[in-house]
Structure formats: C-alpha cells, structure tokens
N, C-alpha and C positions, 0 to 999 in steps of 0.2 A: 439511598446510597447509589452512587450512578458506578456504572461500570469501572474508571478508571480511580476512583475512589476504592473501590474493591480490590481491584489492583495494588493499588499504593499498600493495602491494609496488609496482604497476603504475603507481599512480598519479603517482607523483613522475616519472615516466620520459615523459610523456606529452605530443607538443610540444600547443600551443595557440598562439593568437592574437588579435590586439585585437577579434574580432567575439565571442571568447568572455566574456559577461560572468559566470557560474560555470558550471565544470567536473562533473568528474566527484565524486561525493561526495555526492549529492544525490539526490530523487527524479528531478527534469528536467536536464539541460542548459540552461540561459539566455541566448541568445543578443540578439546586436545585429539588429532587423529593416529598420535606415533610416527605420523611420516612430517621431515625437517621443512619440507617444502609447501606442505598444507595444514589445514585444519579445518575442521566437520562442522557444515552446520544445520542446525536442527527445528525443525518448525512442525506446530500444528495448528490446525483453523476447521472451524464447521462450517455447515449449511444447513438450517434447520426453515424447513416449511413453515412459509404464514411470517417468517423472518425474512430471508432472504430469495425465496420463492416461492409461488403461489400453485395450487394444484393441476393450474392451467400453463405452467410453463412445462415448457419441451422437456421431457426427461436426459432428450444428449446435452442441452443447453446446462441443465440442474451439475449434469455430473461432468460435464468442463469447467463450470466456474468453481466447484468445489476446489479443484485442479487448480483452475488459474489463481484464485484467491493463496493461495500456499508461494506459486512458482512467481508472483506479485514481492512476496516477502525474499525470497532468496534475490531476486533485481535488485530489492532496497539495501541488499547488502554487496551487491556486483559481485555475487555469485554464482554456483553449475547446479542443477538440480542435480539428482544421480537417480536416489531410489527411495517408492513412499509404501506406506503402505493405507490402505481403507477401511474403514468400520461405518458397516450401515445399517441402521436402522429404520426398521419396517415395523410398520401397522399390522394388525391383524387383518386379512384379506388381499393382501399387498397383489399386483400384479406381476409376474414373475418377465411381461415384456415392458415393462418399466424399467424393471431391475437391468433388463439384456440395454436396453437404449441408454439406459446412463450411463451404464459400464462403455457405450461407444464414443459417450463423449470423454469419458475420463481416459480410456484407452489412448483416443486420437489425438487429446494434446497432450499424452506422454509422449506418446511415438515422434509427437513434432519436435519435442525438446529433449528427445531422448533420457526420460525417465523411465527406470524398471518398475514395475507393481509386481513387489513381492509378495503381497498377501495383505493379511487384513483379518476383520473380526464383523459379525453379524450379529443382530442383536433385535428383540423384539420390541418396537417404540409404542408406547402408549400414549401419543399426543402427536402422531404425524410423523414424516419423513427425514430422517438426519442424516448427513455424512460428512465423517470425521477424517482430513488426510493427517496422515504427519511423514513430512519430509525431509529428508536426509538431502548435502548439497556437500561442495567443497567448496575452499576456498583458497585463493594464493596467499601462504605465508606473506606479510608486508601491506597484505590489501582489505586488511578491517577496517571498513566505512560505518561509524555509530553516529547516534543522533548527536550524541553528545561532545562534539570537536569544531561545533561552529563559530568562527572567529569573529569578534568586530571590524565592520567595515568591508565585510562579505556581501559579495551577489546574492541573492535569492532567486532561484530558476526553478520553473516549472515543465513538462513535457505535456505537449497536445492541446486539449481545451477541458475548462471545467463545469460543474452544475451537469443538473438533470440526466444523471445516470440513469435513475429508475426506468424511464423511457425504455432504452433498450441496454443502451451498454456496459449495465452491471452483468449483465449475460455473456454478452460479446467482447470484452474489451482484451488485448494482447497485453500480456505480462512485458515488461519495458527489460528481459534478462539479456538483450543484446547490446541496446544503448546504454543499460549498466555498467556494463563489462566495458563498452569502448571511453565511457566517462574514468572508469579508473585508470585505466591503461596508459591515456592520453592527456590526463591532469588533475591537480592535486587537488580533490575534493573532499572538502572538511566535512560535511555532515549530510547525509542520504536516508530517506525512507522513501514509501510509497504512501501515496494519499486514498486510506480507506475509508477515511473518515472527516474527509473535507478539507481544504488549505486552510483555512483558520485555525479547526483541530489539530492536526498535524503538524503544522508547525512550531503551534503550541508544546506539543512533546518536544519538540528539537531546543526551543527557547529556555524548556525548561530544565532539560538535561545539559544543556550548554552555558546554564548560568548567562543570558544577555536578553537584550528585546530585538525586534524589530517595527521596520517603518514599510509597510506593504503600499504601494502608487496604483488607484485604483481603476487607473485607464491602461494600465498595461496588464491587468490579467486577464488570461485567455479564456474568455466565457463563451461556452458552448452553444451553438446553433439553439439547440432542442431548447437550453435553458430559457434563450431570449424569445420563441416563440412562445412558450411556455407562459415566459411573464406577461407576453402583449396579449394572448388570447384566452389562459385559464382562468375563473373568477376564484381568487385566493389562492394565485400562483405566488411564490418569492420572487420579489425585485430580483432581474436574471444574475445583476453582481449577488447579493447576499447568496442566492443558490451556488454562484463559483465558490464563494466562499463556504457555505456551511453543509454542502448536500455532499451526500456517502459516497462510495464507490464508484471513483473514477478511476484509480490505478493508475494514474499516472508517477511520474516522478517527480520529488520534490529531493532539492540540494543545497548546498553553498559553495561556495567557490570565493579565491578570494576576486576582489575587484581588477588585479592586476592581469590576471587569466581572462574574464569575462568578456574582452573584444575577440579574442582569438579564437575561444569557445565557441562564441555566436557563428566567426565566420567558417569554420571547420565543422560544426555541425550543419551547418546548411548543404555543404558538401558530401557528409555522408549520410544524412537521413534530411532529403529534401521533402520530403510527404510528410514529415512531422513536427509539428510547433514546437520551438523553443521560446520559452519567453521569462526575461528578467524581470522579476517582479514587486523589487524592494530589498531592501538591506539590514545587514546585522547592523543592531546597537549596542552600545553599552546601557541606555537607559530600558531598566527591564518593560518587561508586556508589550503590547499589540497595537501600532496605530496605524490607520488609515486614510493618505492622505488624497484627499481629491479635488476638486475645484470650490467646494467652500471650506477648507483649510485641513487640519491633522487633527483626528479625533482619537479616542482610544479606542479600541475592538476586544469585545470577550474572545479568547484563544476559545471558542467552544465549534464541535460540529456537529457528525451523527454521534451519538455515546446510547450503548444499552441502557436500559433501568432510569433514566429520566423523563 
C-alpha cells in the first residue's frame, strides 16, 4: 500500500465537524475562525532522519526545512503563516548543540515570515531524529485556492526549475508565500498546490480532485541545471526531463489559470518577480489522465512521483 493509498483508506473514516470547512485532501486544513473576514488554516508535516535528512546534514539546515516544508503548504493555499508549534524527537545520547542549532534554523525562518513558536512537545525517538511542526495560517474570506477547481482549457504553470532537489535544494529552497499571495490578489486562479512530490505527482492530485486530464509539452518545462548535469555525468542518473517530472521536493508552485489570463500573467510576472521562472507548461482537458507531448508525438504518462511505502 503506498502512501496516498493510505490516505484514500483513512480518510472516509475520519470524524469532523461544523468548524471544519475542508478536510483532509488538501494541502491545508480550512477551518472556521469566528472572524467574518477570515478563516484558519491548519497544517502539519515531518522530518524524520534517514527520510528527509542524513546524520551529516547541518542541524540549522534540518530545522529550517522542517519550517519551510509546513510555510510551502500555507503558499499552496495563498496564505499568512501566524503560529506553530514543535515536537521533537531525540535518541538516546542526543547532543544538546544539535538541538540549540536546529532550534536556529527553525527560529530564523520564523522570524523571516514572522511566525510565533508557541511551544511544542519533546519526546524520546527510538529510530533517529524527528520533527513534527504544525502550523496555524489565516486566510482571506473569498481567497480558497483547492486542487480541486481546475477548469478545462486552463494554463498549467509552474514557478522556477524542476528535478534534482536532492542535491542541495530540498534544504535550501524559499517557500513561494509571497508570489502565492500576489497570484491571488492579481488573478483568478482556479486550482494551487506546491510540488513535493514531483509535477507529474502533483498534478496528478489536482487532475484528480478536479475530475479532467491534462496535456503537459515536454520542451517547455523548466528542468533544473543540477537535474541536466546529473543526467549527462551520473551513471544511472534519470533522463534530466523524467527527474523534472518525477523527483521530490522542489517546492515550487504549481497552478491553473484560465487561458484568457495566461498572456497577461506571463507579462506581469516578469515585472514583479524577474529572478524567478514562470513557465506554461500544458493544459487542462476534458479527456481524463496524463499525456506528454514531445517531438515524437502524445504519449500517456503515469500521474506518479515521490510516494512513501513504494
């Protein structure tokens, strides 16, 4: 059973309540906050060693991506972070300036996006290093971006480049909560997440929560420097396209938009975030699943990327 199988199993089983305005299925949790003009939203996410870090990464680097993996999710909804809290778990023998250095990376990108750290929970791990955030965000009444409102005949856009995060930038990479926030603001964006688990994966969620297919053009998406050196020098590296397509954590954004917006977009984003790729990278259809069309014609493509338990 792979991860989002798990998922699917769990979810029908799962009481809720009137404050819950959407559930589980999504990047955030969306809750009722009693005030007319907003509402709460809710996320948690780990980082378990030997998964997402190795005993040789930076411990400031460990406890910012904990951070950033969370304030990634609040972007995919064009959200504000506000206040999280932490629960970590330690080994027996734990180094107590490990503990101080990760607390300065988690500190430093709260302070950057002005998140509070209310507190947290400690706990003894018996299989290595874990930290659990879960974060608290708001959002503006009117401005719920789910996967699930992607239209036929919609843009497909991505932010930055994809493939070969391992390298470095599943450590380093900036949560997109500002270019979230100016995508709402500035146009009617039907369906948002972020890519943790590849553009082929992820999209897949949105394809599939939106009831349509898409048609991705395989010269227009934005494959990462590292990915392409990668391909030409590693022996049993991924073709550098399959790596844009299927490799984990890149964080970037993925969207739709309809087709009538999409010139205006391009050229208004270049105006306000010149340092950062935007790139159109195929369109909603009405005929369901995944195809990819390149120079020897339109094939089908498994919606699959990274997934746990496979």
């Amino acid at each position: 059973m792979t991860e989002f199988e798990l998922i699917r199993r769990l979810i029908p089983t799962l009481p809720t309540s009137s404050i819950v305005e959407v559930g589980a299925g999504d990047d955030c949790a969306v809750l009722q906050s009693g005030n007319p003009n907003s509402e709460w939203l809710f996320k948690t996410d780990a980082v378990v060693e030997n998964v997402h870090f190795t005993s040789e990464t930076p411990p400031e680097k460990v406890g910012r991506k904990a951070l950033a993996r969370c304030l990634s999710d609040i972007a995919a909804m064009a959200g504000y972070p506000t206040v999280a809290l932490v629960t970590l778990g330690l080994p027996e023998g734990f180094r107590s300036d490990w503990v101080d250095r990760c607390y300065e990376g988690i500190n430093g990108l709260a302070r950057q996006h002005g998140v509070a750290i209310a507190g947290g929970e400690t706990t003894r791990s018996l299989a290595g290093i874990f930290i659990s955030i879960t974060l608290l965000g708001t959002l503006p009444n009117g401005r719920r971006l789910l996967r699930s409102k992607a239209c036929v005949g919609d843009g497909i856009f991505v932010t930055g480049e994809l493939g070969g995060s391992i390298q470095a930038k599943h450590l380093d990479f900036e949560p997109r909560l500002t270019e979230a926030s100016w995508l709402a603001d500035h146009y009617s964006i039907h369906a948002l997440m972020d890519i943790s688990d590849g553009l082929a994966g992820d999209l897949g969620q949105i394809l599939l929560a939106s009831n349509v297919g898409a048609e991705l053009l395989a010269t227009s998406i934005p494959i990462s420097r590292v990915a392409k050196l990668r391909a030409r020098e590693a022996t049993g590296a991924k073709p550098a396209l399959l790596a844009a397509l299927t490799d984990g954590e890149d964080f970037e954004l993925l969207f739709t938009v309809s087709s009538s917006q999409a010139v205006s977009l391009v050229d208004s984003w270049k105006q306000r975030f010149p340092l950062l790729k935007l790139s159109c990278v195929g369109r909603i259809t009405a005929l369901p699943g995944l195809r990819l069309r390149d120079a020897n014609g339109t094939r089908t493509f498994q919606t699959h990327g990274f997934t746990h338990f496979a």
